[in-house]
TIPA-359159 format. One record per atom (N, C-alpha, C): x, y, z; residue in one letter. Coordinates in nm, 2 decimals, padded with zeros to 4 digits. Each point is the difference from the previous one (the first is absolute). Example, Ala and Ser with C-alpha at 12.3 -4.5 7.8 and 13.67 -1.06 7.14 Angstrom:
// residues 2
<xx 01.32 | yy -00.57 | zz 00.78 | code A> $
<xx -00.09 | yy 00.12 | zz 00.00 | code A> $
<xx 00.09 | yy 00.12 | zz 00.00 | code A> $
<xx -00.04 | yy 00.11 | zz -00.07 | code S> $
<xx 00.09 | yy 00.11 | zz 00.00 | code S> $
<xx -00.08 | yy 00.11 | zz 00.08 | code S> $
END
This chain:
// residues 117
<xx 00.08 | yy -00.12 | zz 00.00 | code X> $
<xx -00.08 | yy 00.12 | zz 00.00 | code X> $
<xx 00.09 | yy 00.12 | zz 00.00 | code X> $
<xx -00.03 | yy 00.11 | zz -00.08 | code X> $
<xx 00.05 | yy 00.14 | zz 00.00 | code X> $
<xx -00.05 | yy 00.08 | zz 00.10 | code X> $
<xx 00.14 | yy 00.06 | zz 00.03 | code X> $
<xx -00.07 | yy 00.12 | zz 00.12 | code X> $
<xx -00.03 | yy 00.11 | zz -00.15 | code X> $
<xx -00.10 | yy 00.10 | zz 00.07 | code X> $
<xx -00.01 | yy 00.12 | zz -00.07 | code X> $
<xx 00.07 | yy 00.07 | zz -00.04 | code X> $
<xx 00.09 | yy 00.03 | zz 00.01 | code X> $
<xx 00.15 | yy 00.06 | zz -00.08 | code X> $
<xx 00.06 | yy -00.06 | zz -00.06 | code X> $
<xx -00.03 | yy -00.12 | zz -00.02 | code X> $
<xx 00.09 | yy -00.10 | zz -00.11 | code X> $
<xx -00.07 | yy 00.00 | zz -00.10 | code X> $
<xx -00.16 | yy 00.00 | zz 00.00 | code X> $
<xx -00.09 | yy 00.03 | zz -00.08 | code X> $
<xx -00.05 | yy 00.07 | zz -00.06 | code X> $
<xx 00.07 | yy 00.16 | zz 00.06 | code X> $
<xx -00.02 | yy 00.10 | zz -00.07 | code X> $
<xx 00.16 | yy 00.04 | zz -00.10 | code X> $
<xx 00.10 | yy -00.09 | zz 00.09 | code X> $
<xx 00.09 | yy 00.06 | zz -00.12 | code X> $
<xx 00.05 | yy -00.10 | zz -00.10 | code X> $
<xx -00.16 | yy -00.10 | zz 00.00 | code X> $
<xx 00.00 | yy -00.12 | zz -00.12 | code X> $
<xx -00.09 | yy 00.11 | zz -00.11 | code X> $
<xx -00.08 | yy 00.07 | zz 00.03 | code X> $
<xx -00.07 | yy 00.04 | zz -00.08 | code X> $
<xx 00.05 | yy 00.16 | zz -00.06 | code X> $
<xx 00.08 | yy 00.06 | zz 00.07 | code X> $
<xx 00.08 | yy 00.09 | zz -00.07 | code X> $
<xx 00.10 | yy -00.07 | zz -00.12 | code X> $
<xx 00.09 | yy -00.08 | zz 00.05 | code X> $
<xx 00.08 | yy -00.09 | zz -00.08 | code X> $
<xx -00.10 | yy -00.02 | zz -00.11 | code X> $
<xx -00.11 | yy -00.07 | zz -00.01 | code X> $
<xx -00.06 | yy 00.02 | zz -00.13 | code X> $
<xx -00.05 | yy 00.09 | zz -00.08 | code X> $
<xx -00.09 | yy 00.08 | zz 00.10 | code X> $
<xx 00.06 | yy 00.12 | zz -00.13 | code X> $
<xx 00.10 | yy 00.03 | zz -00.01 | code X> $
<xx 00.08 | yy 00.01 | zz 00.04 | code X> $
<xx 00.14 | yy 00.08 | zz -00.11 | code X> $
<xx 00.04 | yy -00.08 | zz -00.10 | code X> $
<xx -00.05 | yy -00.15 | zz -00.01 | code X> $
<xx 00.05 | yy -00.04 | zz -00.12 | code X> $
<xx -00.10 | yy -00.02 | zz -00.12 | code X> $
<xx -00.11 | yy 00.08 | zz 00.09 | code X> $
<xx -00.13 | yy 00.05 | zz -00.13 | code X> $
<xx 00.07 | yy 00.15 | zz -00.06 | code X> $
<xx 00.08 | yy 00.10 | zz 00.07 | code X> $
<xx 00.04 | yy 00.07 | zz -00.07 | code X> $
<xx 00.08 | yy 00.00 | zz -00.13 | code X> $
<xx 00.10 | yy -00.02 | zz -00.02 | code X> $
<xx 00.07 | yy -00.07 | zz -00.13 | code X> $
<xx -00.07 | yy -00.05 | zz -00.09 | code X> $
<xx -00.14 | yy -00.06 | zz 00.02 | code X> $
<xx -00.07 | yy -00.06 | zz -00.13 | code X> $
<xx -00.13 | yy 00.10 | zz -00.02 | code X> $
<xx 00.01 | yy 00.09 | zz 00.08 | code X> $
<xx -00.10 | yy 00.10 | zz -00.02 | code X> $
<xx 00.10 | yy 00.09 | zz -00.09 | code X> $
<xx 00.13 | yy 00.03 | zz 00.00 | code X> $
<xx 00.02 | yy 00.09 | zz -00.06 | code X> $
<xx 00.04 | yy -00.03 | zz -00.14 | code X> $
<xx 00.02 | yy -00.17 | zz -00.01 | code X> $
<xx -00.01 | yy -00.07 | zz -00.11 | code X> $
<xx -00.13 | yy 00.02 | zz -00.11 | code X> $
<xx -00.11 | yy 00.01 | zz 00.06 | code X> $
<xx -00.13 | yy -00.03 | zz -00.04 | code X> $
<xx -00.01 | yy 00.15 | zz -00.04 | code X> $
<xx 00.09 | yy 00.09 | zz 00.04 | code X> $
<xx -00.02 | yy 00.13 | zz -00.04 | code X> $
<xx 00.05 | yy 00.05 | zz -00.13 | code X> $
<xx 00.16 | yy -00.13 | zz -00.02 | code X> $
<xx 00.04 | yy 00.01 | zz -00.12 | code X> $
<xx -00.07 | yy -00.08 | zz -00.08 | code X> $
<xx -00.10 | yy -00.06 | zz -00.01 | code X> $
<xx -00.07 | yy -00.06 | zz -00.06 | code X> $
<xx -00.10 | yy 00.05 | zz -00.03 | code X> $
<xx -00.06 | yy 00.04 | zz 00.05 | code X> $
<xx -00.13 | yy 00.09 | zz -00.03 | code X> $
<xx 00.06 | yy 00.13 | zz -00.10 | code X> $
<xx 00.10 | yy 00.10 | zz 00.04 | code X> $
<xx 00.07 | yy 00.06 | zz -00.06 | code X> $
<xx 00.00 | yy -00.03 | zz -00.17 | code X> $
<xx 00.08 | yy -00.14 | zz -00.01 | code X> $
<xx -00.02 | yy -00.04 | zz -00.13 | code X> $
<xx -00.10 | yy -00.03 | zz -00.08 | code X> $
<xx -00.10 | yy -00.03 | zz 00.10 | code X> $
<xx -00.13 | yy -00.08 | zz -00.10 | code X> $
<xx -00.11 | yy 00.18 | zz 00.00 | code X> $
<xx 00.06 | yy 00.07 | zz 00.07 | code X> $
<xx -00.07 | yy 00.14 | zz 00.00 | code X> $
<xx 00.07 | yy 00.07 | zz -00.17 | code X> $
<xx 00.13 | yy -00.02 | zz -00.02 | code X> $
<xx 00.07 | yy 00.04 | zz -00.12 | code X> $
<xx -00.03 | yy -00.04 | zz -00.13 | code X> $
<xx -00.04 | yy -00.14 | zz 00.00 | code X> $
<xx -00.10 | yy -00.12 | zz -00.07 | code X> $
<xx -00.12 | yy 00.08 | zz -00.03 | code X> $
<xx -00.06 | yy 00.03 | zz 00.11 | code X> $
<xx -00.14 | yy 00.02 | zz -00.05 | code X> $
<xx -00.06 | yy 00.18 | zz -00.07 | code X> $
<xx 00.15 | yy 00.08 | zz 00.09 | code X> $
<xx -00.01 | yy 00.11 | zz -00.06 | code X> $
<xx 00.06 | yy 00.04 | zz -00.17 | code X> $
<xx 00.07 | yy -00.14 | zz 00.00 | code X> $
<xx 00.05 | yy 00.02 | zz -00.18 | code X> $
<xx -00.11 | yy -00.04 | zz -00.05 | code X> $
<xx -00.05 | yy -00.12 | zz -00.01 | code X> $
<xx -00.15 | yy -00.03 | zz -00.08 | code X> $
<xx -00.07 | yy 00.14 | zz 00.02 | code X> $
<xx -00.03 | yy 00.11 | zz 00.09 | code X> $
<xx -00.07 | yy 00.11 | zz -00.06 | code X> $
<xx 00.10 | yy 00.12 | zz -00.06 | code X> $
<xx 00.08 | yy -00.04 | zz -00.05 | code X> $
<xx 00.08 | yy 00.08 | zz -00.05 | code X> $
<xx 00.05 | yy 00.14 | zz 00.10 | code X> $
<xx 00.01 | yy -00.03 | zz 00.15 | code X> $
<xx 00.04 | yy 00.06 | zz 00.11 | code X> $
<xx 00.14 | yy -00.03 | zz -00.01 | code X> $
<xx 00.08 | yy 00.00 | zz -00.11 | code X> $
<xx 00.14 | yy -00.02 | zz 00.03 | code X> $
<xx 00.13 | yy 00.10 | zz 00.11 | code X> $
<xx -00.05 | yy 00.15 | zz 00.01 | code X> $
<xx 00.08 | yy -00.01 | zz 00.12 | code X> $
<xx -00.02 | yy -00.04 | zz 00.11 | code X> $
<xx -00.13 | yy -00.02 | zz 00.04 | code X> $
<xx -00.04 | yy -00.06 | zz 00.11 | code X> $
<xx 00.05 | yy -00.14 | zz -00.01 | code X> $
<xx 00.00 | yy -00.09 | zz -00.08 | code X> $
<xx 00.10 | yy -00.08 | zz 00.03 | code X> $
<xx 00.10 | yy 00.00 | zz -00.03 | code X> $
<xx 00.08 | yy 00.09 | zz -00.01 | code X> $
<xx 00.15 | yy -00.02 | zz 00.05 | code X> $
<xx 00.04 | yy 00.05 | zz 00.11 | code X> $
<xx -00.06 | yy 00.07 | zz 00.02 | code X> $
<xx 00.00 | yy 00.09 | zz 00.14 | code X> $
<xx -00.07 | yy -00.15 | zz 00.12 | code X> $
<xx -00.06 | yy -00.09 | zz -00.05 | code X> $
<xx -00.05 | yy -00.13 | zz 00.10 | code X> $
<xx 00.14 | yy -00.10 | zz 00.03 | code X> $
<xx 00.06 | yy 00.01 | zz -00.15 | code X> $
<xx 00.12 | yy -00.11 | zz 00.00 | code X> $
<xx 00.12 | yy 00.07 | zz 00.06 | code X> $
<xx 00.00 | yy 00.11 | zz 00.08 | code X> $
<xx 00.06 | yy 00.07 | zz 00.06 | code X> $
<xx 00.01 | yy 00.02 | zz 00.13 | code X> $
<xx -00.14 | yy -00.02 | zz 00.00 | code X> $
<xx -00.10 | yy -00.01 | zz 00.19 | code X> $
<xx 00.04 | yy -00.15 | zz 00.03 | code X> $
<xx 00.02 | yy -00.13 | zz -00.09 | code X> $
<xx 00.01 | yy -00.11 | zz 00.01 | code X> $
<xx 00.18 | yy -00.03 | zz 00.05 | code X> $
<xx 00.07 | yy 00.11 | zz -00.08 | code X> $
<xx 00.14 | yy -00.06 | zz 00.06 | code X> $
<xx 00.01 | yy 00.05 | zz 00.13 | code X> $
<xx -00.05 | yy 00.11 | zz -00.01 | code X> $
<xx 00.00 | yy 00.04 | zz 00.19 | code X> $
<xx -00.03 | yy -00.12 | zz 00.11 | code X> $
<xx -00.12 | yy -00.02 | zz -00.03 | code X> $
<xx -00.03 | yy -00.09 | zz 00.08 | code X> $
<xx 00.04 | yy -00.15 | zz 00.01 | code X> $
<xx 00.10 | yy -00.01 | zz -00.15 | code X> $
<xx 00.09 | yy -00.13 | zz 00.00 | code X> $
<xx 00.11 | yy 00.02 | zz 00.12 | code X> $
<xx 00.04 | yy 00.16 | zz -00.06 | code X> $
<xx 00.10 | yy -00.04 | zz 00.11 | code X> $
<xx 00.00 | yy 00.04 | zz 00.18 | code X> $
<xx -00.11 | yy 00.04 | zz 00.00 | code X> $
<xx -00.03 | yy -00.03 | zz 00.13 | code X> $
<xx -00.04 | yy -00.13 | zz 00.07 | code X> $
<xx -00.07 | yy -00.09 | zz -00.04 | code X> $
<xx -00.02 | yy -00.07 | zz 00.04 | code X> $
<xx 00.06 | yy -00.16 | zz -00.02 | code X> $
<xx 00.16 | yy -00.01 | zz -00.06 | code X> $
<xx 00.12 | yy -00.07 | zz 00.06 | code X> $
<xx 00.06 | yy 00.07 | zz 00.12 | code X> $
<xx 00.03 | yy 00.15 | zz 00.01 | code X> $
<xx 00.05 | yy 00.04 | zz 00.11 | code X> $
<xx -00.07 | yy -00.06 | zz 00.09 | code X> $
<xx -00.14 | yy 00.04 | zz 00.02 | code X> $
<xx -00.09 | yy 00.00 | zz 00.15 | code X> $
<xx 00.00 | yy -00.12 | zz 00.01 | code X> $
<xx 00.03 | yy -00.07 | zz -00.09 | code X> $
<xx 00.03 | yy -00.21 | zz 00.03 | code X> $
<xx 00.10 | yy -00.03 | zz 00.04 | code X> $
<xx 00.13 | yy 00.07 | zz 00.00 | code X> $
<xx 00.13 | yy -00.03 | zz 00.04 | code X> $
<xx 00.02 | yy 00.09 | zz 00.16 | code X> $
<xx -00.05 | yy 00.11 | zz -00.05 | code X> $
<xx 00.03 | yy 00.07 | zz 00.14 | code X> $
<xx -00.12 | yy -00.07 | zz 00.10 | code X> $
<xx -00.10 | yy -00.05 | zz 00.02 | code X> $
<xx -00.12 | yy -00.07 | zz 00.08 | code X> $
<xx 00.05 | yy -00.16 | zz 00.05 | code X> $
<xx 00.09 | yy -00.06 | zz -00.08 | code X> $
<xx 00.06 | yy -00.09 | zz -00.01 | code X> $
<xx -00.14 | yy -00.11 | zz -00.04 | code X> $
<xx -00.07 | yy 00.03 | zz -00.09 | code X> $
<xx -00.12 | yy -00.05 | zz -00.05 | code X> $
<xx -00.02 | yy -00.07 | zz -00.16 | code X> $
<xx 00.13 | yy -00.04 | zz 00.00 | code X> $
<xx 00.00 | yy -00.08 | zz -00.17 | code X> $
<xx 00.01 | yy -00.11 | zz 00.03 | code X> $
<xx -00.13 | yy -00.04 | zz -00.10 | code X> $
<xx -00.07 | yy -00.14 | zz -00.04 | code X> $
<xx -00.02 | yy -00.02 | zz -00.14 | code X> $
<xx 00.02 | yy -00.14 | zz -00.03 | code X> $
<xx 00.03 | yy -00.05 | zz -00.13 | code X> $
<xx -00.12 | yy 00.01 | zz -00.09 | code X> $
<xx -00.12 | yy 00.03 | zz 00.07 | code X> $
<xx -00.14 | yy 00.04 | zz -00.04 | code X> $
<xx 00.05 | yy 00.16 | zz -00.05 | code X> $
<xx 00.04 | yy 00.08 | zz 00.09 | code X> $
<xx -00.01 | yy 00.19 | zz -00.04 | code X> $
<xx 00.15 | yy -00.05 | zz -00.10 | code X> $
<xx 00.10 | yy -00.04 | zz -00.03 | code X> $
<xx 00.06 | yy -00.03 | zz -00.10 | code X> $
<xx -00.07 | yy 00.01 | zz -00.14 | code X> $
<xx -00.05 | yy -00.13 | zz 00.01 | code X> $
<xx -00.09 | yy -00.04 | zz -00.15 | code X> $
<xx -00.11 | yy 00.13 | zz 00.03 | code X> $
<xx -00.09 | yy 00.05 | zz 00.04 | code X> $
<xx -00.08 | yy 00.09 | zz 00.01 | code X> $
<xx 00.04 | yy 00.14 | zz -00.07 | code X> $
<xx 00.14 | yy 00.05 | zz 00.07 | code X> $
<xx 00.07 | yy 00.03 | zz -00.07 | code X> $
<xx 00.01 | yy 00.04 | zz -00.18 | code X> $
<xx 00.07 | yy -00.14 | zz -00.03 | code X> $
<xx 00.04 | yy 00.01 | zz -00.11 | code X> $
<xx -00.10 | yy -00.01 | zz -00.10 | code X> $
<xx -00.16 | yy -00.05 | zz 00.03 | code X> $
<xx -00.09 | yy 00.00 | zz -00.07 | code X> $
<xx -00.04 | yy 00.15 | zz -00.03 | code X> $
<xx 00.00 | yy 00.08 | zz 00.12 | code X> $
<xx -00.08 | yy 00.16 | zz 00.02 | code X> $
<xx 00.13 | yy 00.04 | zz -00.10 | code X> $
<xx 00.16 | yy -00.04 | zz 00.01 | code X> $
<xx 00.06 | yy 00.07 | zz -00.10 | code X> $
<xx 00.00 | yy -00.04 | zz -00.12 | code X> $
<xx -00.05 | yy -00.12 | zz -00.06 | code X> $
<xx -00.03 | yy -00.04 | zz -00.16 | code X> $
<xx -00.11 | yy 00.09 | zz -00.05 | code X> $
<xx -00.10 | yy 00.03 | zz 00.10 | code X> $
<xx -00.14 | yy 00.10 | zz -00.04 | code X> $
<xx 00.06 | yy 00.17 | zz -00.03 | code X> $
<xx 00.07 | yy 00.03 | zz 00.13 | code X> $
<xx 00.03 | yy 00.17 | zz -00.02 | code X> $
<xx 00.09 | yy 00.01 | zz -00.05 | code X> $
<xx 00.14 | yy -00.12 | zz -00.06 | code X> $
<xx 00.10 | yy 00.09 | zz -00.08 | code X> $
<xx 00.00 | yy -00.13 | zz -00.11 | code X> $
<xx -00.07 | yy -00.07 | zz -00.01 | code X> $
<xx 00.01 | yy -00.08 | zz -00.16 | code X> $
<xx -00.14 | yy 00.07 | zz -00.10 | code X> $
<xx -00.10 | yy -00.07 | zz 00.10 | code X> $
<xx -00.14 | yy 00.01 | zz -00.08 | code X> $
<xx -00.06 | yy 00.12 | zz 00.01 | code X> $
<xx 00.01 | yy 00.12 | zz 00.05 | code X> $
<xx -00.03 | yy 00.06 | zz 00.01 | code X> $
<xx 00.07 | yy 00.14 | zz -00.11 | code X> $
<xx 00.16 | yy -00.01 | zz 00.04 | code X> $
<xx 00.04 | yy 00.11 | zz -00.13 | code X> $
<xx -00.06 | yy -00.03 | zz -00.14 | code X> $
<xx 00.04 | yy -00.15 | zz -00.01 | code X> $
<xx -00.05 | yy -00.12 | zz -00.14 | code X> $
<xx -00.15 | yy 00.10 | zz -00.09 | code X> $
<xx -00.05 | yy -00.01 | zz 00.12 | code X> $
<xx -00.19 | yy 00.01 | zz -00.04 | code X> $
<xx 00.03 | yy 00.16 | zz -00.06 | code X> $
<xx 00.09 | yy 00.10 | zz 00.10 | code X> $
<xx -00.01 | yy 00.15 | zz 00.04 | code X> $
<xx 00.05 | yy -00.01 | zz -00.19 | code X> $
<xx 00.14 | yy -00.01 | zz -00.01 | code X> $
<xx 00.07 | yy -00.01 | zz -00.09 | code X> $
<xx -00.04 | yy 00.01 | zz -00.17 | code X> $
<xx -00.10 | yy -00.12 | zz 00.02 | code X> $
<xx -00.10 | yy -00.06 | zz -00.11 | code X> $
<xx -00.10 | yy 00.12 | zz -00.03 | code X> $
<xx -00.07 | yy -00.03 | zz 00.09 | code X> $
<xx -00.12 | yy 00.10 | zz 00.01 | code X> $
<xx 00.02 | yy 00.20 | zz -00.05 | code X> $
<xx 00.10 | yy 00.04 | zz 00.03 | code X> $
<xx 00.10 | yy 00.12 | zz -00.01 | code X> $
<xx 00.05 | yy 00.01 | zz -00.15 | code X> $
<xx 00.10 | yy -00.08 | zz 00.02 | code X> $
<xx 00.08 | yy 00.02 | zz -00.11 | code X> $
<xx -00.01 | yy -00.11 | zz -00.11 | code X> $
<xx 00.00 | yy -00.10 | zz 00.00 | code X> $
<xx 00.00 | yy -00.15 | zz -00.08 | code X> $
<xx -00.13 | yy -00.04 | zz -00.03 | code X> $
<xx -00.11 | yy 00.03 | zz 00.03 | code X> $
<xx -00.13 | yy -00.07 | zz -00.08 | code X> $
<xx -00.06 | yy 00.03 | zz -00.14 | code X> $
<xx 00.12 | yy 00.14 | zz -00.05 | code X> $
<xx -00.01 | yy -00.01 | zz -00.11 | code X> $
<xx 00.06 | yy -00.09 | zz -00.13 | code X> $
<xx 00.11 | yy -00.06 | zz 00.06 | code X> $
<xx 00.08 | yy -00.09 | zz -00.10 | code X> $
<xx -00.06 | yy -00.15 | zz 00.00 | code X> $
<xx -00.11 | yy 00.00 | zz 00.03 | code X> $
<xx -00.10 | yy -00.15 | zz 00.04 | code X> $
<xx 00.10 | yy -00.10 | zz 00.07 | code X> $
<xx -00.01 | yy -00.14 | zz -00.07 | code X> $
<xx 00.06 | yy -00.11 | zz 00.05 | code X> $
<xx 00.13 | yy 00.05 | zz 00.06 | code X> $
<xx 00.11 | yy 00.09 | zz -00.09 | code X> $
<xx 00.13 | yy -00.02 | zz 00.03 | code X> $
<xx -00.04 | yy 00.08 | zz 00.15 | code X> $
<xx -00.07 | yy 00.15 | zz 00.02 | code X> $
<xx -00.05 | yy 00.03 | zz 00.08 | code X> $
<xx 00.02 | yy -00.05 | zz 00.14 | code X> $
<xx -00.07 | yy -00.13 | zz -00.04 | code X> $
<xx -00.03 | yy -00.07 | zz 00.14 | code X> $
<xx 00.09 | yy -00.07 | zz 00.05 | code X> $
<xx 00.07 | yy -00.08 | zz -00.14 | code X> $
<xx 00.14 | yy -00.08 | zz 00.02 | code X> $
<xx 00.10 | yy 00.11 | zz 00.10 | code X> $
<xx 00.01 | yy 00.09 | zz -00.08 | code X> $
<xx 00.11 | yy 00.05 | zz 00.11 | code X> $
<xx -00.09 | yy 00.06 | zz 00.15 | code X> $
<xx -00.09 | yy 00.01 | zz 00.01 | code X> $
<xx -00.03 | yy 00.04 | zz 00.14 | code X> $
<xx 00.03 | yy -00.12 | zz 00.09 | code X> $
<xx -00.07 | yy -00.16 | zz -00.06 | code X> $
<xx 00.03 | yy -00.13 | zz 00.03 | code X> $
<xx 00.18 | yy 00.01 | zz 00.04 | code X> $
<xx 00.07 | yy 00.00 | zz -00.14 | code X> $
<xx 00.14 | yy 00.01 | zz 00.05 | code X> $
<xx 00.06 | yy 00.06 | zz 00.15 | code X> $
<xx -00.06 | yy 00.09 | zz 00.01 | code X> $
<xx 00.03 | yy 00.10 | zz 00.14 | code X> $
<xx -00.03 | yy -00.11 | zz 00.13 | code X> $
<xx -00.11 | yy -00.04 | zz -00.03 | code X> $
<xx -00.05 | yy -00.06 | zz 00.13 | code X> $
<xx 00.03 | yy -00.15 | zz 00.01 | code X> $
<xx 00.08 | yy -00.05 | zz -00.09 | code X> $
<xx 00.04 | yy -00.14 | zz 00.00 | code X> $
<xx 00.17 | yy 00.07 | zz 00.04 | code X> $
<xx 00.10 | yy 00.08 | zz -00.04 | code X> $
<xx 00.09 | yy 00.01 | zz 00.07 | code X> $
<xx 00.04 | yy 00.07 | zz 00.15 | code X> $
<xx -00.13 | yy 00.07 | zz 00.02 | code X> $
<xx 00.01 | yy 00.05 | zz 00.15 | code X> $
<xx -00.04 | yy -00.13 | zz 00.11 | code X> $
END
């Protein structure tokens, strides 16, 4: 059985390591926000999102390293929220902008981008 102070600083310990994947989810949303403002042809608004997205990339390895709160879950979580805000998201921005006029090749090279990032 837990005394009550062990219990409460089981439950701070968890959130803190809900922080780092909140600020993950922030670069994620970020991206899929850049995504959806290029489909209405809001292109600085998405680049100005893929911008809000690296911020909060790089905050949220620090606050995982400095909290001492990295798990192989916010890892992969991670690097998914960063295939959205710096692959798929310039990709779409890119296309949409500048490249949807050259059709196929167009796309090919927006595809190129996001297959070598």
């Amino acid at each position: 059985m837990k005394r009550d102070g062990m219990q409460e600083h089981d439950s701070v310990r968890r959130g803190v390591y809900v922080l780092p994947n909140l600020l993950t989810s922030g670069c994620l949303f970020m991206g899929f926000y850049s995504i959806a403002t290029t489909y209405t042809a809001g292109y600085e608004k998405a680049a100005m999102a893929i911008v809000g997205a690296a911020i909060f990339d790089g905050l949220d390895g620090r606050v995982a390293r400095m909290t001492g709160t990295t798990t192989r879950f916010g890892v992969e979580y991670d690097s998914l929220a960063d295939v959205i805000a710096f692959g798929t998201a310039p990709a779409f921005l890119a296309y949409g902008w500048a490249l949807s006029g050259f059709g196929r090749w167009g796309w090919m090279a927006s595809f190129l981008y996001l297959i070598c990032g």
